[in-house]
C-alpha positions as CSV (number, residue, x, y, z in Angstrom):
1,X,-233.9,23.5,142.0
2,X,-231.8,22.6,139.3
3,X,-228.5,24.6,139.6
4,X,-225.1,23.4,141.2
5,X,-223.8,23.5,144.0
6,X,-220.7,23.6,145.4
7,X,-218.9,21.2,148.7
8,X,-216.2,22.0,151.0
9,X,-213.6,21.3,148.3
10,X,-215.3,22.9,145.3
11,X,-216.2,20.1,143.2
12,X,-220.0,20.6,141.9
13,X,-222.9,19.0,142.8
14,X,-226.6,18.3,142.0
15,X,-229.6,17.5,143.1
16,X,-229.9,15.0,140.9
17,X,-227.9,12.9,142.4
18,X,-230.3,12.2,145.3
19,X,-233.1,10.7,142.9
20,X,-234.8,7.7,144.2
21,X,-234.1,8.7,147.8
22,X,-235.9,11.5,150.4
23,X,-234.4,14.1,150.3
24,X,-234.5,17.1,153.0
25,X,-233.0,20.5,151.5
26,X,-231.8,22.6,154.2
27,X,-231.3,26.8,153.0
28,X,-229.1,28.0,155.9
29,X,-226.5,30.8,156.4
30,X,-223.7,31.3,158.7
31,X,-224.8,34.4,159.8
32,X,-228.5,33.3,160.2
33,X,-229.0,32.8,164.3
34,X,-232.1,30.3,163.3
35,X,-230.5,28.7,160.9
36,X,-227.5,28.1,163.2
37,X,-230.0,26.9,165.7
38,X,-231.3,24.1,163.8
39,X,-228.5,22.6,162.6
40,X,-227.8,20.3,165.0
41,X,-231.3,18.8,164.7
42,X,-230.6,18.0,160.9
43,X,-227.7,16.3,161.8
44,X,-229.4,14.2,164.5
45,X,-232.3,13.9,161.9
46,X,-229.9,12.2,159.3
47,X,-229.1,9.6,161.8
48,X,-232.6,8.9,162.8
49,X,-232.5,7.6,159.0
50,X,-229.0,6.2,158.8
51,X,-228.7,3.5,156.3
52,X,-232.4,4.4,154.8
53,X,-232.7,6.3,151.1
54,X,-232.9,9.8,153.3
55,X,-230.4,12.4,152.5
56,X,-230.3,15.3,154.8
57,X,-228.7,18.2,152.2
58,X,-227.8,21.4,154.0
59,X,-226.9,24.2,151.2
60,X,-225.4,27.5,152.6
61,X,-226.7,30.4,151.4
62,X,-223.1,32.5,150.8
63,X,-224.6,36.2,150.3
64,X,-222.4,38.7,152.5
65,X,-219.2,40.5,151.0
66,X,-217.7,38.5,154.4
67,X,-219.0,35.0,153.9
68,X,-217.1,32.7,152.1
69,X,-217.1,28.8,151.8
70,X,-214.2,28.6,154.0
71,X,-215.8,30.4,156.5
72,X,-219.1,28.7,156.7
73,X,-217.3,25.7,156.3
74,X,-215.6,26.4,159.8
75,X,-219.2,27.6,161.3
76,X,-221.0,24.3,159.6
77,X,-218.1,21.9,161.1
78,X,-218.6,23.7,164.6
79,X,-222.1,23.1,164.8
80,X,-222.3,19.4,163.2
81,X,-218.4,17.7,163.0
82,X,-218.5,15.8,160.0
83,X,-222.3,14.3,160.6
84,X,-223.8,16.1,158.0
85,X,-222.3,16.8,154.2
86,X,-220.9,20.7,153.4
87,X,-222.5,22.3,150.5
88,X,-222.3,26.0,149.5
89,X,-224.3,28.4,147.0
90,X,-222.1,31.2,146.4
91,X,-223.7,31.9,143.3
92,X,-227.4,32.4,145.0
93,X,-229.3,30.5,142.6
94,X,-230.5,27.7,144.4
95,X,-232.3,29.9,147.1
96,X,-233.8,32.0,144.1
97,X,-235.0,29.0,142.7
98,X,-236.8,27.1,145.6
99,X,-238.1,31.0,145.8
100,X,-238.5,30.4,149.7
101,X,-238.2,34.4,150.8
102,X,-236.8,33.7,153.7
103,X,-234.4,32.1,156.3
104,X,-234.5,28.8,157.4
105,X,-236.1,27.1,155.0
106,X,-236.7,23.1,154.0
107,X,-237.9,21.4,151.7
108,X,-238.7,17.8,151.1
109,X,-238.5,16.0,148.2
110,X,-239.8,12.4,148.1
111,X,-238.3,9.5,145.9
112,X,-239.3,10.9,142.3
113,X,-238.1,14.5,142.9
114,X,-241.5,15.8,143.9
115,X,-241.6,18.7,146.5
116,X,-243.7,17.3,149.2
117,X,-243.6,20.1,152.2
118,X,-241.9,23.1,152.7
119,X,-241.0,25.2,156.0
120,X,-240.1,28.4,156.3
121,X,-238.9,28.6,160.1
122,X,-236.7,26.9,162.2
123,X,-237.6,23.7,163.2
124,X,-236.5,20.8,165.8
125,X,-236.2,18.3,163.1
126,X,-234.9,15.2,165.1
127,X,-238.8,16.1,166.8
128,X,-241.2,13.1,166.7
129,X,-243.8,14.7,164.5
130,X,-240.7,15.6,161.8
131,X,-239.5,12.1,161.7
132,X,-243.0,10.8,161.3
133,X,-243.0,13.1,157.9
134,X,-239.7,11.7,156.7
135,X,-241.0,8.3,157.3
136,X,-244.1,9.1,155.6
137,X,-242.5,10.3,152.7
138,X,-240.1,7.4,152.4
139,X,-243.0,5.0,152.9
140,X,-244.5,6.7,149.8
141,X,-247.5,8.1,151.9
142,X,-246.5,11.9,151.0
């Protein structure tokens, strides 16, 4: 996906600005009960990998006349403190884009900005079998 994206203070944002490192795209709502779920594990995923080239990259998905970035902000920071970076789609192009269907989804991208795996549910991603992915990856053996 190529659009922008926005963080907690509305400055715009990329994904280009994760090249050369591993990069896990969460798709998550506030009002998503799986999504809210998983969240914790991506935070405790992120520091599994803490000072390696992996960037754990939640995006809220901000569809709902009653979601705003303020208020996911306030769901995100109750389910992860600051342990993970806020981003927001209110525009809804970066969902459309990875054209997942659903919620949660991931993807991961490996060094170069190839998608590597996708899922579709909710996952335990601090999970043995998810870090040995994320390892994979980074190790170039995606």
């Amino acid at each position: 996906p190529t659009s922008p994206f926005v963080d907690e203070t509305g400055a715009k944002h990329t994904f280009a600005e994760f090249k050369g490192k591993v990069l896990v795209y969460n798709i998550w709502a506030e009002w998503c009960g799986p999504c809210v779920l998983e969240m914790p594990s991506l935070a405790r995923l992120q520091k599994a990998f803490e000072g390696k080239d992996v960037a754990v990259v939640p995006v809220a998905y901000g569809f709902g006349k009653d979601v705003t970035r303020e208020s996911t902000l306030a769901k995100f920071r109750e389910l992860v403190g600051n342990d993970l970076p806020f981003f927001f789609d209110g525009d809804l192009m970066l969902q459309s884009e990875a054209q997942t269907g659903a919620l949660p989804a991931t993807l991961i991208y490996d060094r170069e900005g190839r998608e590597v795996a996708r899922l579709v549910i909710p996952a335990e991603w601090d999970e043995a079998e998810a870090i040995e992915l994320i390892q994979a990856v980074l190790d170039g053996k995606s």
